[in-house]
N, C-alpha and C positions, 0 to 999 in steps of 0.2 A: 418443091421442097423435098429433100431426104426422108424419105419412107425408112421406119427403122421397123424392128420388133415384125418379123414376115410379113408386110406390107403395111403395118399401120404409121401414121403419123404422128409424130408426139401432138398435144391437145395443143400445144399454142401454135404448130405449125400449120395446124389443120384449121382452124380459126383464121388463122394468117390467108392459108390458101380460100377457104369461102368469101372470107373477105374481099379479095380480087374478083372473085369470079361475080361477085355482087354487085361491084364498084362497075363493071360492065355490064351489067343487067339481063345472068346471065341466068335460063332455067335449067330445071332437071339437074341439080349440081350433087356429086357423090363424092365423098371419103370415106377414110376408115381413119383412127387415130385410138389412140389408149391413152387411161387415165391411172393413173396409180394410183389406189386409193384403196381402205378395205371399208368404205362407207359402204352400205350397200342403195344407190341410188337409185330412184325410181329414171324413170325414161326421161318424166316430163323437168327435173331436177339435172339432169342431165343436158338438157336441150336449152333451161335457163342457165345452166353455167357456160355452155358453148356459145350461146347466145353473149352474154353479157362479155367473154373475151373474144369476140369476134366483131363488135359493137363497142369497143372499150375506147376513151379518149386519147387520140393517138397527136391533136393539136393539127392534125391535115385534113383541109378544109371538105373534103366528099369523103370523109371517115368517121368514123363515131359518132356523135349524135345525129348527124346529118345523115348517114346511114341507118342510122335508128328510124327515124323518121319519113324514108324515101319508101318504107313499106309499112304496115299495120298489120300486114298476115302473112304467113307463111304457112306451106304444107310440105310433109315430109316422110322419111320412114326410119326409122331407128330398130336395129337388133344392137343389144346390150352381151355379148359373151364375159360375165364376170365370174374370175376363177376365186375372187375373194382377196387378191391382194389387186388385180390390174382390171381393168373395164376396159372390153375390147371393142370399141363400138364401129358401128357400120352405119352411115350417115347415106341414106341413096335416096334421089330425087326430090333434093330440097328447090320447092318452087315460090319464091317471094313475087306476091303481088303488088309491083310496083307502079307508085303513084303516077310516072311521068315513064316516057320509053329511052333510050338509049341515044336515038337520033334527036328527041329534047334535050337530054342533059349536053350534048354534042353544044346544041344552040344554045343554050345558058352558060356554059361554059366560056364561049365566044366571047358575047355579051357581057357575063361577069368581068371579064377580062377588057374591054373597053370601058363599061359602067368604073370601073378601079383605078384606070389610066384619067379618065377624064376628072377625076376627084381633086385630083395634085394632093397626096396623102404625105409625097415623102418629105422626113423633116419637119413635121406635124407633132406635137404632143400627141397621149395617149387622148387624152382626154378633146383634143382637135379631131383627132380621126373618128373616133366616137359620136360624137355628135355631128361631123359631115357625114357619116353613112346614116345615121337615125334620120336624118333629114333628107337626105338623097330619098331615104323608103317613103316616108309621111308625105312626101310633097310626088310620088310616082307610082304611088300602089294605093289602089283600094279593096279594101273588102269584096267578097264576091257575094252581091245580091243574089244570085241563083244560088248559091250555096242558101245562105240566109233564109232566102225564103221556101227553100225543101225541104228544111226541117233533118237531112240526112244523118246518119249516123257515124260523127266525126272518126269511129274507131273503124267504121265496115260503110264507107260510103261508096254509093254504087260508082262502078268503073266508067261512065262517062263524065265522071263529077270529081275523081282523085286525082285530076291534071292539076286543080285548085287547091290540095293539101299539099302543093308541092314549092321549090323556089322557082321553077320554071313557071307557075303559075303565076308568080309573083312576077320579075323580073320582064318575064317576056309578056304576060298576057296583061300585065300593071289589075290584074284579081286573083285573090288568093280568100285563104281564110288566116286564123292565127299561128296556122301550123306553118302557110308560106312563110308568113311574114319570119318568124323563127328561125325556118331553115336558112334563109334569104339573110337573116341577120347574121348569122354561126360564120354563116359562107366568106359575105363580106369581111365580119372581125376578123379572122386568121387566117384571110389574105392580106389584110393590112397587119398583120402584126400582135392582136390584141388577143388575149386566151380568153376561150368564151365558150360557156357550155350551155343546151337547153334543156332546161329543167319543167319535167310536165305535172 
């Protein structure tokens, strides 16, 4: 992206750029970008709004909600330089802790991409394709009894256990928990065509 203003990026291109680098599962990620604004915003106010455009419904299926949900935590570092009309900020080593690895999404990807072929969706009503994916899920995924009976913590659950909050969980391992099932759902609908958001 074009770095304007001595190296910063405007906020939606900086959003833009995290976003890529997430979609690859990628760590230690750094910008810098400015906001024009003379609110004067706290850090964490700041990090919700980059968050939320960075995360924002874009209708492509490993974006938006489905990236919402591919982490639960993130760490970071923010310096805020505001002169009171612009917010200069310095974004360094932002690390998402990701449910599934990179060489997963690789294999669900795959997989999606057959599991979608083998549907015969084209030429389907909306309301046909909708119900061949709900049933493709219900009749090929269960619930994950380890999850279930750990009692974990759906928002901070331990890292041998988040393969299971994930669609790779679902699709490839046919156990997940509600959050697979979701993302698994998002995935499907807007590759066949259907606008569909998860709402938590």
């Amino acid at each position: 992206a074009a770095e304007t203003k001595d190296g910063y990026m405007s906020f939606a291109e900086a959003a833009a750029y995290v976003r890529k680098e997430v979609a690859q599962f990628k760590q230690g990620i750094n910008v810098k970008f400015y906001m024009e604004s003379t609110e004067p915003y706290s850090d964490f106010e700041i990090m919700d709004l980059f968050k939320a455009e960075m995360l924002k419904h874009t209708g492509v299926s490993d974006e938006g909600d489905y990236m919402r949900w591919s982490f639960q935590q993130w760490s970071y570092n923010i310096v805020d330089d505001f002169d009171g009309k612009t917010h200069y900020v310095t974004l360094s080593n932002v690390t998402p802790k990701y449910n599934n690895t990179a060489e997963q999404e690789a294999q669900l990807e795959q997989k999606l991409d057959q599991v979608m072929a083998s549907l015969n969706l084209s030429g389907k009503s909306d309301y046909d394709k909708i119900k061949i994916i709900y049933e493709y899920i219900c009749s090929n995924i269960k619930y994950s009894e380890e999850v279930l009976s750990s009692g974990a913590d759906p928002l901070n659950p331990p890292d041998e256990m988040r393969v299971y909050y994930s669609a790779y969980g679902a699709l490839i391992l046919g156990s997940t928990t509600c959050q697979g099932f979701a993302s698994l759902t998002y995935r499907m609908m807007l590759k066949a065509g259907i606008d569909c958001r998860l709402i938590c």
